[in-house]
N, C-alpha and C positions, 0 to 999 in steps of 0.2 A: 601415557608418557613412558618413555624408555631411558634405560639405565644409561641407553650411549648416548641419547640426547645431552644427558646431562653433562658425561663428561665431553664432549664436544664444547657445549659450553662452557664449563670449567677451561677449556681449554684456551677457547678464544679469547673470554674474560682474562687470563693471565698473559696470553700474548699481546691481545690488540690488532691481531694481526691476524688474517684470514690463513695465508700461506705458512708462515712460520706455524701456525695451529693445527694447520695440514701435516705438516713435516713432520712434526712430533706426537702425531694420532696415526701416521705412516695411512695415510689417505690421499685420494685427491681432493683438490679442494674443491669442486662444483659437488660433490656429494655431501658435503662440509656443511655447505652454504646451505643448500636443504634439509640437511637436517636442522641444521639453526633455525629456518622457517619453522619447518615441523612443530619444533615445540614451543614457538611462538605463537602460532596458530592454537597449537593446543591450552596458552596459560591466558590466550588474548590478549598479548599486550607485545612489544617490541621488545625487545634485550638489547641492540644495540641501534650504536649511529653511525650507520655506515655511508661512506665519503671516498672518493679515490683516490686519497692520499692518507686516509686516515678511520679509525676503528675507536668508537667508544662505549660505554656501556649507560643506559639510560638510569632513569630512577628507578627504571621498573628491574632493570640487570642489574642497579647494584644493591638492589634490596632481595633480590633471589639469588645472591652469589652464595651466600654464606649457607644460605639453606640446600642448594645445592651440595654444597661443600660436605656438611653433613649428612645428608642421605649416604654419599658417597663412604665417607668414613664409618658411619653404623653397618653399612655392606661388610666394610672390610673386619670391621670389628666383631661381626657374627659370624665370618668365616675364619678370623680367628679363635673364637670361643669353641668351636669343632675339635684344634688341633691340642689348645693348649689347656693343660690338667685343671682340676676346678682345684680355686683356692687361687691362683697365678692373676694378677695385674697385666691384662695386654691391652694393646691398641697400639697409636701412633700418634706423636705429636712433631710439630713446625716449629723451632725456636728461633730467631731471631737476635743477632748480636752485630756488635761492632766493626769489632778485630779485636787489632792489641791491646784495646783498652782492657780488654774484659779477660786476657791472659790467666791472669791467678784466681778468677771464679768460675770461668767456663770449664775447664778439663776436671776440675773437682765436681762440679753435679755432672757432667756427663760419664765422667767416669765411675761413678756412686752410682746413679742411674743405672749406668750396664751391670754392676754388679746386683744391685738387688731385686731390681726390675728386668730382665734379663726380656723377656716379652714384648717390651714396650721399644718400638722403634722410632726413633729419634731423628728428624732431619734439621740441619743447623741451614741459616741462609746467613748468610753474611753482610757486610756490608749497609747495615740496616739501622739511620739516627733514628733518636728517641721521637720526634714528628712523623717518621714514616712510621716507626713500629706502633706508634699510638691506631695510626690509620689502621693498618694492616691486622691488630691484635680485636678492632673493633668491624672490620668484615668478616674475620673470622679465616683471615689467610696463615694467618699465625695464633698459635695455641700461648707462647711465650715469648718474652722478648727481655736482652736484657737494656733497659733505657738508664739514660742520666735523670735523676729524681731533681725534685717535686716532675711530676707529669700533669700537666693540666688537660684532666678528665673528667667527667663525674662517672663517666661511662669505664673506666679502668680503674681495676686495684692493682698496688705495687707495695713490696718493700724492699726496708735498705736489705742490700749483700754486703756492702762494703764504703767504707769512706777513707779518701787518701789526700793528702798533700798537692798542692799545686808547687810548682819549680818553673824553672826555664830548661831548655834544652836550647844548648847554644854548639856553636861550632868549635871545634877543638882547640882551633888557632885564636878565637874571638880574645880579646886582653880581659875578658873576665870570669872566661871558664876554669882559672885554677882558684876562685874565689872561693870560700866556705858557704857562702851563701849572697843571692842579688838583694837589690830594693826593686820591685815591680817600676817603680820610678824611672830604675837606670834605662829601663829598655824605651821610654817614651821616643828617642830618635831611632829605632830600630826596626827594621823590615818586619812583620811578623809572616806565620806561615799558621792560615786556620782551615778549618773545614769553608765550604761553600755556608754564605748566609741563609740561601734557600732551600737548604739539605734538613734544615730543624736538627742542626745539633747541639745536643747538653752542653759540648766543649765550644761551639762558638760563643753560647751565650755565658759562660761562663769567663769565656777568657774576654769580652766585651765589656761583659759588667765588673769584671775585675779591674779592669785595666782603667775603669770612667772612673773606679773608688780610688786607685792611684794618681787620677789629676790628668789624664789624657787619654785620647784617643789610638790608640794602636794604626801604624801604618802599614795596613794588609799586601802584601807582597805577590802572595800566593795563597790559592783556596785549593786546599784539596779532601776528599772526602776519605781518604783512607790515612789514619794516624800514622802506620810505620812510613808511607811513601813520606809523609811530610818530616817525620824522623830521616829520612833519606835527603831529603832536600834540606832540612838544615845542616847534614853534613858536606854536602857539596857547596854549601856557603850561601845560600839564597838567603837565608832568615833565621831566624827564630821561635822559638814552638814555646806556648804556656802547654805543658803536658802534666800528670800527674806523677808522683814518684815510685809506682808499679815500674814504668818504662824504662826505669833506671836499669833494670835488669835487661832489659832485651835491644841495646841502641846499637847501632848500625857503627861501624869504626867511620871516626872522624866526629862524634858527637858527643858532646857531654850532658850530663845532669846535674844543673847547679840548686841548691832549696832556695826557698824565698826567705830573705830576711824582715822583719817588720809584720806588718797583719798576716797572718796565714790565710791561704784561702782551701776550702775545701773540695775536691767533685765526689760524691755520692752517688753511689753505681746500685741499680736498681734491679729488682725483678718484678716482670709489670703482665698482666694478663686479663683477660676480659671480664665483667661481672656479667655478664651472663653463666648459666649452670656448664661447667666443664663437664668433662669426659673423666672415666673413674683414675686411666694414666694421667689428667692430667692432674687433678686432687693426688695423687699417689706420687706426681713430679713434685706439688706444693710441699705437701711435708716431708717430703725427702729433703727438698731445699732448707728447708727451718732445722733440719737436725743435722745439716750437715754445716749450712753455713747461715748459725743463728745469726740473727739483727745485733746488730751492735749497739754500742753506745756513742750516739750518737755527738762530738763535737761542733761546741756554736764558734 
């Protein structure tokens, strides 16, 4: 077995795609494809399912991805141990976040991170609910992630970073944006604006299960997966957003942030990562996190 083997397959595994897996290994693709064979041959068993319209990874691929994956980073991370002085924390980790939910926790570890870990190279992906990161942190595509808590795992450990306020985000002009604060009530005939239900995100099920404790069903308007864009849309007047009061800071002109009046509801912003044995960056990310941004006291 060869090193390119593998990352060929890394490769393909993360595209799904023969050609785009090409593109970005700067190959052609009928060389691609045999070496795919190759080490298929060599592990006796298939890696994928391949179809002409379509690319997927079998039992057998997706239980050697992660192991892949690792080979791959112990290379990198011996060839780091060469450069950098002993005593020094290196490697590399994958973290996993939102967006704007995660504004006032993200640039604090990552900026902590660069400073004392200076070694340790850090890739952010974006874009990423707490359903997918649960996946992703349990293949081992991700070293971290930050998710909406509780996470139901048995396979992931998490703690809290932080917990905030639920509000509305309403539209400037709406007759109840100069209010001191709503009733989750008021909004029962109003458009809302959530993530996708099939995204697994913390914030739909939160602003669902919020909304059944206040007496109704929310009438979903618009699904979208990215918080600021649906900040956006509710300023051009589509709907309404259950968001937390971090975003108060960062809203789009033409948007308000009104708090809730009546039961408070809470979101619980998480940092979630695999129980299997990490890598010594990433134990060395763990407690950096705990002393920078200890667990709080949590509110029922």
């Amino acid at each position: 077995m060869e090193i390119r083997w593998l990352e060929a397959f890394i490769a393909v595994a993360e595209e799904l795609h023969f050609g785009n897996a090409a593109l970005r290994l700067r190959m052609a693709q009928s060389p691609l494809s045999q070496t795919i064979r190759k080490l298929e041959r060599s592990l006796g068993a298939e890696l994928f399912i391949r179809s002409t319209r379509s690319v997927e990874l079998t039992a057998a691929g997706h239980a050697f991805l992660p192991h892949a994956r690792q080979v791959l980073e112990q290379l990198n991370v011996a060839a780091a141990a060469v450069r950098v002085p002993e005593g020094e924390v290196y490697g590399s980790l994958t973290m996993g976040f939102t967006g704007v939910l995660n504004h006032m926790s993200l640039p604090v570890l990552t900026g902590a991170l660069r400073r004392r870990h200076p070694e340790i190279e850090l890739t952010l992906v974006g874009r990423v609910m707490t359903q997918d990161a649960v996946h992703q942190l349990d293949s081992g595509a991700l070293d971290l992630a930050f998710v909406g808590l509780p996470v139901d795992s048995t396979r992931i450990s998490s703690r809290l970073l932080a917990q905030e306020a639920f509000g509305m985000v309403l539209p400037a002009d709406h007759p109840l944006a100069d209010s001191d604060s709503v009733l989750l009530s008021d909004m029962a005939d109003q458009p809302f604006i959530t993530p996708p239900m099939a995204a697994g995100s913390a914030l739909y099920d939160s602003t669902m299960r919020s909304c059944a404790d206040a007496g109704f069903y929310p009438i979903v308007a618009q699904q979208i997966t990215d918080p600021y864009m649906t900040m956006m849309l509710v300023s051009a007047g589509v709907g309404v957003a259950f968001l937390p009061e971090g975003i108060a800071a960062v809203l789009p002109p033409g948007a308000v942030y009104v708090p809730l009046g009546g039961r408070p509801y809470y979101m619980n912003h998480g940092l979630a990562w695999s129980n299997r044995p990490g890598s010594a960056a990433r134990e060395a990310f763990l407690e950096l996190s705990v002393e920078v941004l200890p667990t709080p006291d949590v509110i029922m």
